[in-house]
C-alpha positions in Angstrom: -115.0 -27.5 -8.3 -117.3 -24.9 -7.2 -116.2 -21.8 -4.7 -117.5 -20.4 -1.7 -118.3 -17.3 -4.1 -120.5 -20.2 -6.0 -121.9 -21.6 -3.3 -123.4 -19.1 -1.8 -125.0 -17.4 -5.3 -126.5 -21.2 -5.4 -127.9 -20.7 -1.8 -129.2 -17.6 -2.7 -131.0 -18.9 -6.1 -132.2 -21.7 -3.9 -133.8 -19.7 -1.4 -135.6 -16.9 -4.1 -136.9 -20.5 -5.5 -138.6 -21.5 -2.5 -136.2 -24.0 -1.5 -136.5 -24.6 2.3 -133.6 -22.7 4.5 -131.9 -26.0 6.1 -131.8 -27.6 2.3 -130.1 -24.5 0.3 -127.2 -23.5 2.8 -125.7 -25.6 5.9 -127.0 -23.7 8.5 -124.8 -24.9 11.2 -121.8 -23.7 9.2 -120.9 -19.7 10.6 -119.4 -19.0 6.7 -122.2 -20.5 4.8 -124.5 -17.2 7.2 -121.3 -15.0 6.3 -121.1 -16.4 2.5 -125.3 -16.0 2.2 -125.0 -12.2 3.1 -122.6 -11.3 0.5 -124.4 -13.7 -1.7 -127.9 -11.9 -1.8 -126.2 -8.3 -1.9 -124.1 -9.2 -5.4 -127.1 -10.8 -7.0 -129.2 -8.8 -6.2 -127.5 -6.3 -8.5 -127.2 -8.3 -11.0 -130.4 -10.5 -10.8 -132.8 -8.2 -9.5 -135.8 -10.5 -11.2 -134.5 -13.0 -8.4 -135.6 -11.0 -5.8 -139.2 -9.4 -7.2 -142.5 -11.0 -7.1 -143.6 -10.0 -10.6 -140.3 -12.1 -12.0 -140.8 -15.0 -9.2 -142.7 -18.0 -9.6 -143.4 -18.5 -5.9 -145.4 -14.8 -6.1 -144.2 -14.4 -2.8 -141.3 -12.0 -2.7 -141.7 -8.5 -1.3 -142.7 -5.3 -3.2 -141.0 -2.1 -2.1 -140.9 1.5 -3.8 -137.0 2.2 -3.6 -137.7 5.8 -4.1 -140.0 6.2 -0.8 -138.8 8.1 2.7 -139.1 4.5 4.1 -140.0 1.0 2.0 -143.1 0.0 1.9 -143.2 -3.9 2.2 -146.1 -6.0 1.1 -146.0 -10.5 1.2 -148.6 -11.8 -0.8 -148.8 -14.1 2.3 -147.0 -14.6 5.6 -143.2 -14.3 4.9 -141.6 -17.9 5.1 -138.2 -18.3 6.4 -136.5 -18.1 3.1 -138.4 -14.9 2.0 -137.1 -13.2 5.4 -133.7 -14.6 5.1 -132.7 -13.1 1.7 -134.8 -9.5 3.0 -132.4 -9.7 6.0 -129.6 -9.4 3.3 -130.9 -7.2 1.0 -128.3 -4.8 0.0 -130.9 -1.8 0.6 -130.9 -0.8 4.4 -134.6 0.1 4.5 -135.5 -4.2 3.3 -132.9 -5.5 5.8 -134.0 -2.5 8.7 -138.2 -3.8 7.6 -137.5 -7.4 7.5 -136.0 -7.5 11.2 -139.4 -6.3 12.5 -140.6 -10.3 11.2 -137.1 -11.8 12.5 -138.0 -12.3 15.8 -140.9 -14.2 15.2 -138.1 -17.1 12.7 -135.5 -18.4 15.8 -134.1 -20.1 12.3 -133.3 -16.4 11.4 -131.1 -15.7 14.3 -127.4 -16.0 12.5 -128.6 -13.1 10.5 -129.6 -11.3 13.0 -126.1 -11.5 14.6 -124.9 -10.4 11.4 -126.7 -7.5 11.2 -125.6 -6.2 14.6 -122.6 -5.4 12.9 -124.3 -3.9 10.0 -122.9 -0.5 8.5 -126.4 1.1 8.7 -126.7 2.4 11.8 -130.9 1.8 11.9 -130.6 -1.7 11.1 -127.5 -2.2 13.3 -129.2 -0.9 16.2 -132.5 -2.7 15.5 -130.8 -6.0 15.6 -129.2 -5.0 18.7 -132.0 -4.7 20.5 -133.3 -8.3 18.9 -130.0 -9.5 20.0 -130.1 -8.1 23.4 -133.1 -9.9 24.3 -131.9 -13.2 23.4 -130.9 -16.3 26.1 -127.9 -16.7 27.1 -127.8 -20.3 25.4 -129.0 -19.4 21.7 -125.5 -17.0 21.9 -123.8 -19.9 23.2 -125.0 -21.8 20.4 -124.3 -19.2 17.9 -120.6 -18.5 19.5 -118.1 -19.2 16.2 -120.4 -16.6 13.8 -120.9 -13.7 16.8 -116.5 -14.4 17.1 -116.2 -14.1 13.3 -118.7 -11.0 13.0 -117.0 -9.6 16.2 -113.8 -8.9 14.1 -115.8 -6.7 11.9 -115.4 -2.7 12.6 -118.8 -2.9 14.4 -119.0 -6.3 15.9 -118.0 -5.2 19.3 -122.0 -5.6 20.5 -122.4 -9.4 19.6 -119.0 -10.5 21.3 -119.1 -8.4 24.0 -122.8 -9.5 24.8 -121.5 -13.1 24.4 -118.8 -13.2 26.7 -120.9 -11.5 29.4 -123.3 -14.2 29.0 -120.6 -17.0 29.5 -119.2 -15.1 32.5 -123.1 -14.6 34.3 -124.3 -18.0 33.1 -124.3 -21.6 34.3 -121.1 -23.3 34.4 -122.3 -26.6 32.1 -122.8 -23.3 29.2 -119.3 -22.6 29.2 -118.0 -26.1 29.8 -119.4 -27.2 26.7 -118.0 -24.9 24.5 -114.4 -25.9 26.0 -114.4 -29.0 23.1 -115.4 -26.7 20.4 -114.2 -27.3 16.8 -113.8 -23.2 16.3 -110.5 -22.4 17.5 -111.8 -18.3 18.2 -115.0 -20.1 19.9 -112.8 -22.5 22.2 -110.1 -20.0 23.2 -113.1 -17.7 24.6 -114.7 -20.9 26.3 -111.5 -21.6 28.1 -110.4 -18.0 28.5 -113.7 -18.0 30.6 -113.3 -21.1 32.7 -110.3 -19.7 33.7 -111.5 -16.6 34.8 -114.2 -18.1 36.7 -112.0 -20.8 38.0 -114.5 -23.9 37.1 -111.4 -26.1 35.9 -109.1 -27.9 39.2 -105.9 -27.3 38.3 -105.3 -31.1 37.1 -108.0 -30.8 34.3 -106.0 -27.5 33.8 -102.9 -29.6 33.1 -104.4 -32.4 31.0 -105.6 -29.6 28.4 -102.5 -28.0 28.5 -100.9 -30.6 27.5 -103.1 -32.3 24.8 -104.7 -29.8 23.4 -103.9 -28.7 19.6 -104.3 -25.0 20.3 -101.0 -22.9 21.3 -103.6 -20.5 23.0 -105.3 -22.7 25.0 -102.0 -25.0 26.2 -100.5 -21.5 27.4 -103.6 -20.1 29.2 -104.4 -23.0 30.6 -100.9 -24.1 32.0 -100.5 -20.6 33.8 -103.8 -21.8 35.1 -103.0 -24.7 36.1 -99.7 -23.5 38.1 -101.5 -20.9 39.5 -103.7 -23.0 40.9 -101.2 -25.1 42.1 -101.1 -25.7 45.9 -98.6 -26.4 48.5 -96.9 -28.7 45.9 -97.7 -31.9 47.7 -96.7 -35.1 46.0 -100.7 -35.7 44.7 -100.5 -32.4 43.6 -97.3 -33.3 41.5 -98.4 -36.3 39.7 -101.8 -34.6 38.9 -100.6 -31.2 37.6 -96.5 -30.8 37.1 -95.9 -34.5 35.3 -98.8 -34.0 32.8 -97.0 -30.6 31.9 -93.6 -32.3 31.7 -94.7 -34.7 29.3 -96.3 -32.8 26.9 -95.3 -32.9 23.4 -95.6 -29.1 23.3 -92.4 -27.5 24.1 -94.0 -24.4 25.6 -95.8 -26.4 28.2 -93.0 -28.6 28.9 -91.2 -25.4 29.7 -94.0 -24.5 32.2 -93.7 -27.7 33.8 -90.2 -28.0 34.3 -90.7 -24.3 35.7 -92.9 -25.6 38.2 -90.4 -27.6 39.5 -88.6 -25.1 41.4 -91.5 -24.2 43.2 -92.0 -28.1 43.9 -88.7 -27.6 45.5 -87.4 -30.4 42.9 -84.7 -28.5 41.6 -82.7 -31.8 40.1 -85.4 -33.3 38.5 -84.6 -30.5 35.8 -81.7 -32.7 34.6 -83.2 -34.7 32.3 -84.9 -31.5 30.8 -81.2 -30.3 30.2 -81.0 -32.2 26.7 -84.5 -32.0 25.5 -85.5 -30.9 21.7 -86.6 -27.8 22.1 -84.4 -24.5 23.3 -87.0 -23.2 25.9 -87.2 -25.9 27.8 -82.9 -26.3 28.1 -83.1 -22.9 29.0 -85.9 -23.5 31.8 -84.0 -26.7 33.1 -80.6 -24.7 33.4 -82.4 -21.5 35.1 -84.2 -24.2 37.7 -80.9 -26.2 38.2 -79.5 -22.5 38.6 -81.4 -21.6 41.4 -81.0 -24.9 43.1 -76.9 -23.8 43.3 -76.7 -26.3 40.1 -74.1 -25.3 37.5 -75.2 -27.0 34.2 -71.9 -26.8 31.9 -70.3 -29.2 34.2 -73.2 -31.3 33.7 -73.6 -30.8 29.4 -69.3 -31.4 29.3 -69.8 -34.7 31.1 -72.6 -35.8 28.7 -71.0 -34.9 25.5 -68.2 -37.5 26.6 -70.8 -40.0 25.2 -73.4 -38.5 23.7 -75.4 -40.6 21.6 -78.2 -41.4 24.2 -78.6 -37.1 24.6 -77.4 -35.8 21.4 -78.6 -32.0 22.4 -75.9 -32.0 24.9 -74.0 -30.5 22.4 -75.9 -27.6 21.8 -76.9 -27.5 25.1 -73.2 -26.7 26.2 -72.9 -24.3 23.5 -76.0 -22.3 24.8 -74.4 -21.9 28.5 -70.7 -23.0 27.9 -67.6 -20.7 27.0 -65.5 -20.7 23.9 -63.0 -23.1 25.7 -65.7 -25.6 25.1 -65.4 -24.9 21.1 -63.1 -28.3 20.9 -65.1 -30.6 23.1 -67.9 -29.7 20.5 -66.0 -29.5 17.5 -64.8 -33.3 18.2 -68.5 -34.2 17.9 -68.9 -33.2 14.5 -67.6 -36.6 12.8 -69.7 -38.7 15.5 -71.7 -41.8 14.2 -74.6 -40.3 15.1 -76.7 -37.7 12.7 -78.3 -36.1 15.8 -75.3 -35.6 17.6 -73.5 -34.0 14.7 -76.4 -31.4 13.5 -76.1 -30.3 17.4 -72.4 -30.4 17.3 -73.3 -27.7 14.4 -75.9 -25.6 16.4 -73.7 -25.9 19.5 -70.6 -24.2 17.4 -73.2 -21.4 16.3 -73.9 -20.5 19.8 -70.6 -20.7 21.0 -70.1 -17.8 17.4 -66.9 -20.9 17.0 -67.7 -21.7 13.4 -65.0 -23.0 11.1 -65.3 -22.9 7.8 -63.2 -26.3 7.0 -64.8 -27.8 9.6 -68.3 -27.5 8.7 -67.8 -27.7 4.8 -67.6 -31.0 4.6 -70.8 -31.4 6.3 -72.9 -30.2 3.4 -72.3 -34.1 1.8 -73.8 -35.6 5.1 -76.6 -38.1 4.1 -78.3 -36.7 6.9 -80.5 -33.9 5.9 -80.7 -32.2 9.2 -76.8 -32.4 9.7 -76.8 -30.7 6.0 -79.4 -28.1 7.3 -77.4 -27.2 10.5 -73.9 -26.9 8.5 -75.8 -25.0 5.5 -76.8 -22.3 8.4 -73.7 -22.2 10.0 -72.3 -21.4 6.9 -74.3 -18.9 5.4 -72.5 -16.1 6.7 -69.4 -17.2 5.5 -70.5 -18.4 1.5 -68.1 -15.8 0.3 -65.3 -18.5 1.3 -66.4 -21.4 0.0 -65.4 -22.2 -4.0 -68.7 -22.0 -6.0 -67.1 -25.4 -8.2 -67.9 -27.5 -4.8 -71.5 -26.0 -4.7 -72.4 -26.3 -8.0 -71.2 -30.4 -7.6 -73.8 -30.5 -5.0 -76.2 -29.3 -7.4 -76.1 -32.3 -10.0 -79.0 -34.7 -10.0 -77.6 -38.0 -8.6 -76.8 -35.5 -4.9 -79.7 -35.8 -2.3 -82.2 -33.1 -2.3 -81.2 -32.0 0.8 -78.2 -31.5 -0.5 -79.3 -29.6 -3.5 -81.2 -27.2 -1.7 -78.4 -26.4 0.8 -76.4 -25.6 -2.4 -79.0 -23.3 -4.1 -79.7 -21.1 -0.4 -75.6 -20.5 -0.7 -75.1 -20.0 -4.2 -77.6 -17.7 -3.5 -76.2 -16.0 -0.8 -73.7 -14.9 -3.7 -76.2 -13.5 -5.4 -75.9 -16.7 -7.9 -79.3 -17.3 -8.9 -80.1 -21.3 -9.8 -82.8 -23.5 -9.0 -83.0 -27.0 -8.3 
């Protein structure tokens, strides 16, 4: 299987043969640009004959006297787009500086040309910047994941900077289409932007909030989206705060059920009360809060019966007192896996772990009941007999099991494996 490292030194050799541009690297791939500059500097060092028109069969690499004030640079005829692109990353600042002067004149050429506005010689970085400078708006647009990957280079301020100017100054549709992009740095910038420049209603705002994969854009654009929010009419409501609420992301859920407070909805939080993730119980007890709502009155009546909203449990250990270490403790034999690992995480807010209580736990079939208790008991290892640990370790136990065994042998400084 070959490597990026051996991809591009085949790109390069492809290119010194004469093999067109588009057919010796993908040229809409940012890293095969990033790989092809690193490519022609090592081999050019160690195949110089590559890159010399007495050793080439094509005749029609360049000439240059390395010991000259400046290079002098001869093509047996014009420069083809694969001659320029392997002078553009010559590893001797004077090629790469000489071969710029025939870059504007190969739009093909224009990823290195981005590349070398970041370049450490400060002739060639400056001559690119002026190629750059004078470039549409759209061909940066089009070029947006490599000018994000160069901008995190020491010197590739220039390129993203010139970028996001051209995003904020140019037609709408420019930046719009770079919202669906498949480069994470690229798509974050887009939306950053449309934000900015407010080009998104604030129920687009909470669709991508909610479905998009990227943590980035789901915050950004749910702080948009509230922002945006009006007078909180019921329209208003269904378009922005239920996409939120439903999200599968807990961060945006938690903006959501935010938003309900200002919707003046304070007991639609309830439901929120038992969800999955801690952020969002938290938000649904602050918005209950300030709606004169006391939620441990609320969590001690749902862990009567708990199986339909097993996080009640914890729940009531995040906001109840250590009075409520029994009603929890009672939970940790309930039929129900889910209700007993929270019955666990519950006693480890309320700091009401028992040792005797939660050892038997670590032989739960459940592994996430078996997870919980092996937390809860970490701190306390030092109590429990290494014989019952080292049972747990024996090949007919669950994995789950096993591993809880080795993280609290190991807590005793036991060292075993699975």
């Amino acid at each position: 299987m070959l490597t990026s490292e051996d991809e591009s030194h085949e790109a390069v050799r492809r290119l010194a043969a004469g093999v067109a541009l588009d057919q010796a690297l993908d040229i809409t791939d940012p890293q095969s640009w990033i790989g092809l500059d690193f490519g022609v500097r090592n081999l050019a060092w160690q195949r110089p004959e590559l890159f010399h028109s007495n050793a080439s069969p094509s005749g029609r690499w360049l000439n240059w006297n390395p010991g000259a004030s400046l290079p002098t640079v001869t093509w047996s005829q014009k420069p083809g787009t694969a001659e320029l692109a392997l002078a553009l990353c010559h590893p001797d600042g004077r090629i790469r500086e000489a071969a710029l002067d025939h870059a504007e004149e190969q739009p093909a050429l224009f990823a290195l040309v981005i590349i070398r506005c970041a370049d450490w010689a400060v002739p060639v970085r400056e001559r690119a910047r002026a190629l750059l400078a004078k470039a549409p708006p759209r061909r940066l647009a089009a070029h947006a994941a490599l000018i994000l990957r160069v901008g995190g280079r020491s010197r590739g301020d220039f390129a993203q900077e010139l970028l996001a100017g051209a995003l904020r100054a140019g037609p709408a549709a420019q930046t719009e289409t770079l919202l669906a992009s498949g480069d994470r740095a690229t798509a974050r910038l887009a939306h950053r932007v449309a934000v900015e420049r407010r080009l998104l209603p604030a129920a687009r705002l909470a669709r991508l909030a909610a479905r998009h994969r990227d943590v980035v854009v789901q915050d950004l654009c749910a702080e948009a989206a509230l922002a945006a929010l009006g007078a909180g009419t019921a329209e208003e409501f269904t378009e922005v705060v239920v996409p939120l609420l439903g999200s599968r992301q807990p961060r945006v859920r938690s903006a959501g059920v935010t938003a309900l407070r200002r919707a003046g909805r304070h007991a639609d939080a309830e439901p929120y009360l038992t969800d999955q993730s801690a952020v969002v119980r938290a938000c649904a007890r602050w918005v209950l809060r300030q709606g004169g709502t006391d939620s441990a009155p609320l969590y001690r009546a749902l862990c009567a019966d708990p199986s339909v909203r097993p996080a009640a449990a914890v729940g009531l250990g995040e906001c109840g007192t250590r009075e409520d270490a029994d009603l929890i403790r009672a939970l940790l034999a309930h039929p129900n896996p889910r209700v007993r690992a929270c019955a666990v995480a519950g006693l480890r807010e309320l700091e009401a772990v028992r040792v005797d209580d939660v050892r038997p736990l670590l032989n739960d079939p459940s592994a996430a009941v078996v997870r919980q208790a092996t937390a809860a008991l970490l701190p306390w290892a030092d109590r429990l007999p290494q014989e019952l640990l080292r049972e747990l370790l024996t090949e007919d136990r669950q994995r789950h099991q096993r591993v809880a065994a080795v993280r609290l042998l190991r807590a005793l400084r036991v060292h075993v494996r699975l």
